[in-house]
C-alpha positions as CSV (number, residue, x, y, z in Angstrom):
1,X,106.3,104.5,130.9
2,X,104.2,102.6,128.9
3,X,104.7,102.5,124.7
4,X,101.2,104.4,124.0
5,X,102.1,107.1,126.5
6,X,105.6,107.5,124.6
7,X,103.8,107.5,121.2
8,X,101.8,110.0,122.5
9,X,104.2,112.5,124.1
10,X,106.2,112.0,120.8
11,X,103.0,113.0,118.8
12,X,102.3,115.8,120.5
13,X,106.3,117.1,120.1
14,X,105.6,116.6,116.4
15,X,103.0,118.7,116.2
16,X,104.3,120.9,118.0
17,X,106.8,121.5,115.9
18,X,104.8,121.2,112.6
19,X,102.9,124.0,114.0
20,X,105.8,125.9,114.9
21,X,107.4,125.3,111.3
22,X,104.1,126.3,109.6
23,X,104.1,129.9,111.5
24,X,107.6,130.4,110.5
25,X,106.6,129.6,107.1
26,X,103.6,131.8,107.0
27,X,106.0,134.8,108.3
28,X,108.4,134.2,106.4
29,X,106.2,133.8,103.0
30,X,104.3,137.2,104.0
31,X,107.7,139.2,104.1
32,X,108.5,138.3,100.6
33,X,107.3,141.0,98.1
34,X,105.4,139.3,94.8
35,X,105.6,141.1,91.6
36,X,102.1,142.4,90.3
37,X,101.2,140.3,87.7
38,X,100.6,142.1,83.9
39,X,97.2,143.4,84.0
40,X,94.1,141.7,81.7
41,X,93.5,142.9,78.2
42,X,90.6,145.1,78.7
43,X,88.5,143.5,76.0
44,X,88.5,140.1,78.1
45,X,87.6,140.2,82.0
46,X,90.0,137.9,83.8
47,X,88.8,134.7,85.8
48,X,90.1,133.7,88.9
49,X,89.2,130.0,90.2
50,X,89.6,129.1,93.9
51,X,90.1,125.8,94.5
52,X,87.3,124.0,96.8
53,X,84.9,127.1,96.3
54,X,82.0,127.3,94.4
55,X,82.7,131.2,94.2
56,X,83.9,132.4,90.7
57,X,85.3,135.8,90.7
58,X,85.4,137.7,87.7
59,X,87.5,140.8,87.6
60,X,87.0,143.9,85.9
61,X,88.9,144.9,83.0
62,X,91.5,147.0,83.7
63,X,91.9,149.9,82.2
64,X,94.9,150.5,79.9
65,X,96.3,152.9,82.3
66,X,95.7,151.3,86.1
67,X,97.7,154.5,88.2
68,X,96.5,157.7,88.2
69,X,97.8,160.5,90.1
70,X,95.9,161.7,93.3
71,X,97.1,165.0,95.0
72,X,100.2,164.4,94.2
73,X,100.1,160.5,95.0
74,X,100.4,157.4,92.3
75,X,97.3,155.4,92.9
76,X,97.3,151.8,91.1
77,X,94.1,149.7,91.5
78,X,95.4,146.2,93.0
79,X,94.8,143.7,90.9
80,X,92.0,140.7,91.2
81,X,94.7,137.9,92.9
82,X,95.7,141.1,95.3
83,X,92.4,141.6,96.7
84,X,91.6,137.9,96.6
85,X,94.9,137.2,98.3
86,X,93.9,139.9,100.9
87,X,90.4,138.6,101.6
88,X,91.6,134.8,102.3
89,X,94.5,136.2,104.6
90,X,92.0,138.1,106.7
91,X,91.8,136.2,110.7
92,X,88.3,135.9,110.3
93,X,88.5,133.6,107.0
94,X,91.8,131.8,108.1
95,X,89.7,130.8,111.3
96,X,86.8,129.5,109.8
97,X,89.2,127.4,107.1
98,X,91.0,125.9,110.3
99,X,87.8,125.1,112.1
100,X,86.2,123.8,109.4
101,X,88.8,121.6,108.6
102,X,88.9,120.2,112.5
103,X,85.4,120.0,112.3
104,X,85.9,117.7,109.6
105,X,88.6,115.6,111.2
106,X,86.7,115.0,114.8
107,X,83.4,113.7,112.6
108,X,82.9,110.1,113.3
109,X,83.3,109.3,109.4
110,X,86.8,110.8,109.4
111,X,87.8,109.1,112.5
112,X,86.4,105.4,111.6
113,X,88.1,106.5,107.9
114,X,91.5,106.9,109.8
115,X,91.3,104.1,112.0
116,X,89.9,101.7,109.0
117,X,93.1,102.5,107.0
118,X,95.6,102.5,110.4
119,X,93.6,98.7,111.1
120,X,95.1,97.7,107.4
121,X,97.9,99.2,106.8
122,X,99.0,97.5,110.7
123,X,97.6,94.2,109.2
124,X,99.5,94.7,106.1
125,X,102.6,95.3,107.9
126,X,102.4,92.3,110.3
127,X,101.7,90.1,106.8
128,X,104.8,91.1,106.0
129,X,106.7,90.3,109.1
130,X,104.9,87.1,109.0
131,X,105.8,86.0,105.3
132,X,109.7,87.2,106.1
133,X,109.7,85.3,109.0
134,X,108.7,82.0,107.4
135,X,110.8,82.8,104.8
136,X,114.0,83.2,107.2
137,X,112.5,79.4,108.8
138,X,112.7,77.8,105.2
139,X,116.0,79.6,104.7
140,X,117.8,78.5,108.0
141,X,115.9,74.9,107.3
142,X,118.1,74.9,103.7
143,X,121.3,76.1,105.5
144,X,121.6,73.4,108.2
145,X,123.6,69.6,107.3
146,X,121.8,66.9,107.3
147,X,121.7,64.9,110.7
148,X,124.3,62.6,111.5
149,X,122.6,59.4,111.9
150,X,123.5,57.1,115.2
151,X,123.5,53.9,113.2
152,X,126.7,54.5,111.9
153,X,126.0,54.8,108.6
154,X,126.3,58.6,108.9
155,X,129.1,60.7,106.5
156,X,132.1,60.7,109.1
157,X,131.9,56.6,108.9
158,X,133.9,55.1,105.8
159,X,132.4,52.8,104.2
160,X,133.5,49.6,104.6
């Protein structure tokens, strides 16, 4: 077997097992209850941010009493991370995410951006080899004796 087809199969292992590791994650993190969080003053409506998004939602103020009884039932509104949380776990939304974000890793800018930095960082690293081995050449060039000469004026001669 050839090194690329090695570095390949153990690629694909990897991210086979990131993959794995991420569902596990995601199970995992959906079983864990969150506490609600304290509800907005109801004089100020509360802002939530996402990240990336040009979307600003701005909540409601709560009012100062959120359940209410309904035949017989508590009712509590959720709150604005609750139903924000709920509409980015959707399939739908998750899917578009992930297929935006391999859209944006198969464009040609992404890949000629990856392989640009792979090209250096492989120069950079054979630089380095480079440098140490001329360092280790100068090093063993230091260590040696000096010759011994065949005139006979060389150190295990007395001088006479």
């Amino acid at each position: 077997m050839s090194v690329e087809l090695i570095l390949l199969l153990t690629t694909a292992v990897l991210a086979v097992v990131a993959v794995t590791a991420a569902v596990v994650a995601v199970r995992a993190a959906r079983r864990v209850r969150v506490p609600a969080p304290v509800a907005a003053a109801p004089d100020r409506p509360e802002r939530v941010d996402l990240p990336g998004s040009a979307v600003d939602l701005v909540a409601r103020p709560v009012s100062p009493s959120p359940a209410r009884v309904v035949e017989g039932r508590i009712v509590v509104s959720p709150t604005s991370e609750q139903v924000v949380a709920t509409a980015l776990s959707r399939p739908a939304t998750r899917l578009s995410v992930w297929a935006h974000g391999v859209s944006h890793a198969l464009r040609p800018e992404s890949r000629d951006r990856i392989s640009g930095l792979m090209r250096r960082e492989y120069r950079r690293r054979r630089r380095l080899r480079a440098r140490a081995a001329r360092q280790a050449a100068r090093q063993a060039v230091l260590d040696t004796p000096p010759p011994i000469s065949w005139l006979g004026d060389g150190p295990d001669r007395a001088a006479g």
